[in-house]
N, C-alpha and C positions, 0 to 999 in steps of 0.2 A: 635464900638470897635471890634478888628479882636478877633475871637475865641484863646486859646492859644490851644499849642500841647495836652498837657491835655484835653480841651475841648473836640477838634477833634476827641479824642480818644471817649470820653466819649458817642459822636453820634453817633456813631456806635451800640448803645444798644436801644432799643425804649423803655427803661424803663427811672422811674424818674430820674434825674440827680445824686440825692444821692446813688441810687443803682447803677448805671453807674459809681461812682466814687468806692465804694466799692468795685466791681470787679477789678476796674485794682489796687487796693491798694491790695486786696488777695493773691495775687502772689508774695508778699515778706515774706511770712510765712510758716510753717509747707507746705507741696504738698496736703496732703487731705485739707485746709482749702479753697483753692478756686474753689474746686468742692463742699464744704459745703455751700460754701456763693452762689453759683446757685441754690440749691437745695432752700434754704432758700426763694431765690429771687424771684425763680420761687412758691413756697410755697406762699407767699406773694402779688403773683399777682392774686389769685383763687380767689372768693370767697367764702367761707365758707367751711371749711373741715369736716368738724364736722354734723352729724344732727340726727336727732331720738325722744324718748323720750319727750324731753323740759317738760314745763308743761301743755302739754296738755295732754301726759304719765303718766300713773299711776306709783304709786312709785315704784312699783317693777323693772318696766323698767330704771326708772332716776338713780336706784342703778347699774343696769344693765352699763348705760350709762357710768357714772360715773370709776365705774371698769376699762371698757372698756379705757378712756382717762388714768388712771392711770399706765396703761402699758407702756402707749408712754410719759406720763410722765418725764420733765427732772429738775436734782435739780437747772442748772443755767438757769432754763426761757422758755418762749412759742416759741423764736425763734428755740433752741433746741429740742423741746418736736415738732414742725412741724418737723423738722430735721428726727426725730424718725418715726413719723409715714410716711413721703414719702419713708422713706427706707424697714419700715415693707410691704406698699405696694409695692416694688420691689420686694422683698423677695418673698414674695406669688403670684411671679406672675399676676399682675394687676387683681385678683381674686374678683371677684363681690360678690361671696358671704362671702370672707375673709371681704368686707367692711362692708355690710349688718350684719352681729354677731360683728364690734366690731365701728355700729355707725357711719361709714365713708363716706361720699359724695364720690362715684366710679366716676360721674363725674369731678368734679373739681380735683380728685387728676390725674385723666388722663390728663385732662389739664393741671396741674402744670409738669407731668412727659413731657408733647409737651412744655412746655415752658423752660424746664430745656434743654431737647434735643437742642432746636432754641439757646440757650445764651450757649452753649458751642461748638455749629457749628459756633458763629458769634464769638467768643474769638478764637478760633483756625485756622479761616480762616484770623485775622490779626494781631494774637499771634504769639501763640505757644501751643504745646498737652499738653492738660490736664494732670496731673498724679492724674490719681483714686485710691485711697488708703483709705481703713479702718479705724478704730482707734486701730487695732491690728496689721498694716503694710502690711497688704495684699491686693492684686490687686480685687477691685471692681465692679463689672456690672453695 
């Protein structure tokens, strides 16, 4: 059976088929949500953002930890709360030691920021431009 136009589209992403649908569903919403749902997607493809502590850390540290996650923290969910922290790391400057005080794999989120970069060179190169936007309406980095 022939691919439909949908599919076609959808190949174009080298991610799972479900994420590949989500993006081009994105773009009938608010203009910052489908630069959120790459951010996410790309968030999602790393593994592990998070590290430190664990229990092999004594408690002062796993309080430390803990803290630390509670910043990026969000009240509707994990997908949100990565949301949170790949933007704190923009913020700061892909800063190693910004990750190092609050817990973060500098690895993997540099890779989630190379994978976020790749999936909105491949949407725009058989789109249309992004519009980078806030949650305050302001233009983006």
């Amino acid at each position: 059976q022939a691919l439909t136009a949908d599919g076609r589209k959808m190949c174009i992403f080298p991610l799972d088929p479900c994420f590949s649908k989500i993006i081009l569903s994105a773009h009938k919403y608010e203009p910052c949500v489908l630069n959120d749902v790459l951010i996410i997607i790309a968030m999602l493809s790393v593994d592990g953002v998070y590290h430190g502590g664990g229990k092999s850390g004594n408690a002062g540290d796993r309080q430390k930890q803990h803290a630390s996650y509670l910043q990026f923290e969000h009240e509707y969910g994990d997908h949100l709360t990565l949301l949170n922290v790949f933007n704190g790391y923009v913020a700061h400057i892909e800063d190693k030691q910004w990750c190092k005080q609050n817990y973060l794999n500098q690895k993997s989120l540099s890779k989630a920021r190379q994978i976020y970069r790749q999936l909105c060179e491949l949407y725009e190169m058989h789109f249309e431009a992004i519009q980078v936007v806030d949650s305050h309406g302001g233009a983006r980095g």
